[in-house]
C-alpha positions in Angstrom: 103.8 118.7 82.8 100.8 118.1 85.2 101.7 120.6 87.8 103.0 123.5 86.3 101.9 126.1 88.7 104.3 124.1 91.3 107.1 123.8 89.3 107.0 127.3 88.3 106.6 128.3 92.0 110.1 126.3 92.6 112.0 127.4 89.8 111.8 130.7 90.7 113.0 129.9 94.4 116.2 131.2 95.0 117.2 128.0 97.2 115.4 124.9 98.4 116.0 122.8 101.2 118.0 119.2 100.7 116.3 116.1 102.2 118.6 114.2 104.8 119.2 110.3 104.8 117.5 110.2 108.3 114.0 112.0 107.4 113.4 108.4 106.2 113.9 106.2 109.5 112.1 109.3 111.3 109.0 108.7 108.7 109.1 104.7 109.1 109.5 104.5 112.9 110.8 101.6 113.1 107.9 99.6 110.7 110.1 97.8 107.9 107.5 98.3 104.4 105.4 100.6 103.2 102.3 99.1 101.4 101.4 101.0 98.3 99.2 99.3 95.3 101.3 100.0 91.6 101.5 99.0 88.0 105.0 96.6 87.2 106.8 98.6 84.6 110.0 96.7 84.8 109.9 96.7 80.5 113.4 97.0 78.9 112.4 100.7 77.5 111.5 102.0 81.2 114.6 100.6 82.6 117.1 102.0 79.8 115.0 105.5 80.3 115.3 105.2 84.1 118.9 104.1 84.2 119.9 107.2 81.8 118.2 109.2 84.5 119.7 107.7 87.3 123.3 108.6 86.3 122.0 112.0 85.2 120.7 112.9 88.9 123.2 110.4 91.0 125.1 112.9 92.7 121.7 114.8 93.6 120.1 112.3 94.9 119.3 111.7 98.6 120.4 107.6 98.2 120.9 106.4 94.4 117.5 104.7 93.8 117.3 101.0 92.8 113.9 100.2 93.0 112.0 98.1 90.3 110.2 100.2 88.1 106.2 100.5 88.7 103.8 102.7 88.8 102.3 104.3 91.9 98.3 104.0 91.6 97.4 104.7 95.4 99.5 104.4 98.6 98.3 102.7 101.5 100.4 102.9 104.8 102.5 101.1 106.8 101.2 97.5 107.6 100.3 97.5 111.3 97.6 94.9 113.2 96.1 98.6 114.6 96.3 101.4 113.3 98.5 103.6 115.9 99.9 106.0 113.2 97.9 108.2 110.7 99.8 106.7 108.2 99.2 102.3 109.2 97.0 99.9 107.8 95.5 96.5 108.5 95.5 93.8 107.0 92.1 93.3 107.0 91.9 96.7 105.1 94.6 95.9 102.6 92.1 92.7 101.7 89.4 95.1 101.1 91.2 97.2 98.9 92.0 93.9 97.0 88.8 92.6 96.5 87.8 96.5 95.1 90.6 96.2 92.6 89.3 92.7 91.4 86.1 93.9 91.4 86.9 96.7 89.1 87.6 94.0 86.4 89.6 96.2 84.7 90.6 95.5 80.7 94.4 95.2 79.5 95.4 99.3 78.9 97.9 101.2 77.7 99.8 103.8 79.9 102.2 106.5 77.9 105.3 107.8 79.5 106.0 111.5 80.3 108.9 114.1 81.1 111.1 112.8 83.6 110.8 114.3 87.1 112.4 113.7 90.1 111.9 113.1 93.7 115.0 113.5 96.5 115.5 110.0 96.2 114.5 108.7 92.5 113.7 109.9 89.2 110.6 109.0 88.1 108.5 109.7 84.7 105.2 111.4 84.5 102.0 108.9 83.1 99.2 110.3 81.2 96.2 107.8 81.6 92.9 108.0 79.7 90.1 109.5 82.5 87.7 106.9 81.3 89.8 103.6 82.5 89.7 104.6 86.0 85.7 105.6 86.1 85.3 102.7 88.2 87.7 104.0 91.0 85.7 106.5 92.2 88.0 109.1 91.3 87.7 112.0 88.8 
């Protein structure tokens, strides 16, 4: 588990607080995609893990989820020509975080599957990745 100290925190809550179907059109504001950069992981293994998990948490869930499978490496915003919101991004910023991924030249890797672990809207799986294929990222 990579945050235990939160999920030990929640566990012993005696209630929590249900996300509502309209916190998301609150968070959007009216802007139609969200711009995030992720890993395809639409493999047959995923899926069938996924779809178990799916029918598991169905009736918890905020909306079932049908997204492809991926993995999240770094969000980005909302696409905007400004940036009015906290949370937009240009397009001319969106190219520059292209040409850093290019320019990263990374090698084919291997990514191994966690726990599963949910958010209010889909399950997702926790990914251990080697430190040393991101040192070019900037991130430690």
């Amino acid at each position: 588990m990579i945050h235990p100290d939160i999920w030990s925190e929640f566990v012993q809550r005696e209630r929590c607080l249900g996300a509502r179907r309209l916190d998301y059109p609150k968070w959007h504001k009216g802007r139609p995609r969200y711009y995030l950069w992720a890993i395809d992981a639409d493999t047959a293994p995923v899926n069938e893990r996924l779809r178990h998990h799916r029918i598991r948490l169905h009736d918890y869930l905020v909306q079932p989820d049908a997204r492809q499978a991926h993995i999240t490496v770094a969000v980005s915003g909302f696409l905007s020509p400004e940036t009015l919101h906290d949370d937009d991004i240009t397009p001319e910023l969106v190219e520059l975080q292209a040409l850093r991924v290019l320019a990263l030249s990374l090698p084919p890797f291997t990514l191994h599957l966690g726990g599963a672990n949910s958010f209010a809207s889909a399950p997702f799986f926790e990914v251990a990745v080697p430190r040393e294929r991101w040192r070019g990222s900037g991130r430690r």
